[in-house]
C-alpha positions as CSV (number, residue, x, y, z in Angstrom):
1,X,0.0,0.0,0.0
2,X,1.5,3.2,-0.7
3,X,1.2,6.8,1.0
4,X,-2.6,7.9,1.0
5,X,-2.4,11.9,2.0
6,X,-6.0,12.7,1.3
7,X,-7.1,10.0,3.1
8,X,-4.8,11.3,6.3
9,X,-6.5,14.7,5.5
10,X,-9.8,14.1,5.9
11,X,-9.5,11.0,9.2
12,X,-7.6,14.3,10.8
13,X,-10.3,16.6,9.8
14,X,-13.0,14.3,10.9
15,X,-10.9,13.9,14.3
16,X,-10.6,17.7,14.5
17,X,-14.7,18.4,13.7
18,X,-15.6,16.0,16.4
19,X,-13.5,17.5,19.0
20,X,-14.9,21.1,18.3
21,X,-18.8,19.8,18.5
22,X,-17.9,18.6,22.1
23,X,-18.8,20.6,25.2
24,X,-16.0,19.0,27.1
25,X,-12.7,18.0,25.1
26,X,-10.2,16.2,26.0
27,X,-6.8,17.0,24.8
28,X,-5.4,13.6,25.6
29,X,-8.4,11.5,23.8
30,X,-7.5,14.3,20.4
31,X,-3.8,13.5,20.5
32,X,-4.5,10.2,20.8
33,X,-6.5,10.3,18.1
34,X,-4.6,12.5,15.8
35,X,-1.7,9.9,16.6
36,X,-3.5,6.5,15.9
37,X,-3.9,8.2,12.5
38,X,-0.3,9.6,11.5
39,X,0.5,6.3,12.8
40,X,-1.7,4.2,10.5
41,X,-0.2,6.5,7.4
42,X,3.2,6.1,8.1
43,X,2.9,2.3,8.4
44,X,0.9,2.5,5.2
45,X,4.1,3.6,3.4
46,X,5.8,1.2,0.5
47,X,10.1,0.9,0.7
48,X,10.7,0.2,-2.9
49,X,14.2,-0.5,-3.5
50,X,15.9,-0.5,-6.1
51,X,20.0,-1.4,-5.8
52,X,23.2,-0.1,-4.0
53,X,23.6,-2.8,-1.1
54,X,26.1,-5.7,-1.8
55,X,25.8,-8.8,0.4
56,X,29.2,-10.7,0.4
57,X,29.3,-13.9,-1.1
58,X,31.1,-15.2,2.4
59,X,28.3,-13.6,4.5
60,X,29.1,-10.4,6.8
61,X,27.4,-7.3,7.0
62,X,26.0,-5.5,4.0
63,X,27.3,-2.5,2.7
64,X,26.6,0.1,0.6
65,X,23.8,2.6,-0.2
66,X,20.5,2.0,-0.3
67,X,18.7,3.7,-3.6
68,X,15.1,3.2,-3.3
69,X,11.8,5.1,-3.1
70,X,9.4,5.4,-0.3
71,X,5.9,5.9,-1.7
């Protein structure tokens, strides 16, 4: 799954609305909230690589640079 900003947008916006409509709010309940949801978008994101590390062929630790997209 890939990066879904207008999605983000409006899950913030409807977080936001909801808060404002309350008599009491609680700040803690709207960070939580606003959290859960930059949180569920981040973890939505896609690590597309493309080359630059080089395993050896005796094992070890890789090396290089990773070239990739995050989408």
């Amino acid at each position: 799954m890939s990066l879904d900003k207008s999605n983000l947008k409006i899950n913030l916006k409807v977080v936001m609305l909801d808060m404002m409509e309350r008599e009491n709010i609680s700040i803690n309940e709207f960070v939580n909230r606003f959290v859960d949801h930059i949180d569920d978008y981040v973890k939505g994101a896609d690590i597309n690589y493309t080359n630059g590390l080089i395993a050896p062929s005796t094992g070890g630790s890789v090396t290089g640079t990773f070239n990739g997209t995050l989408e």
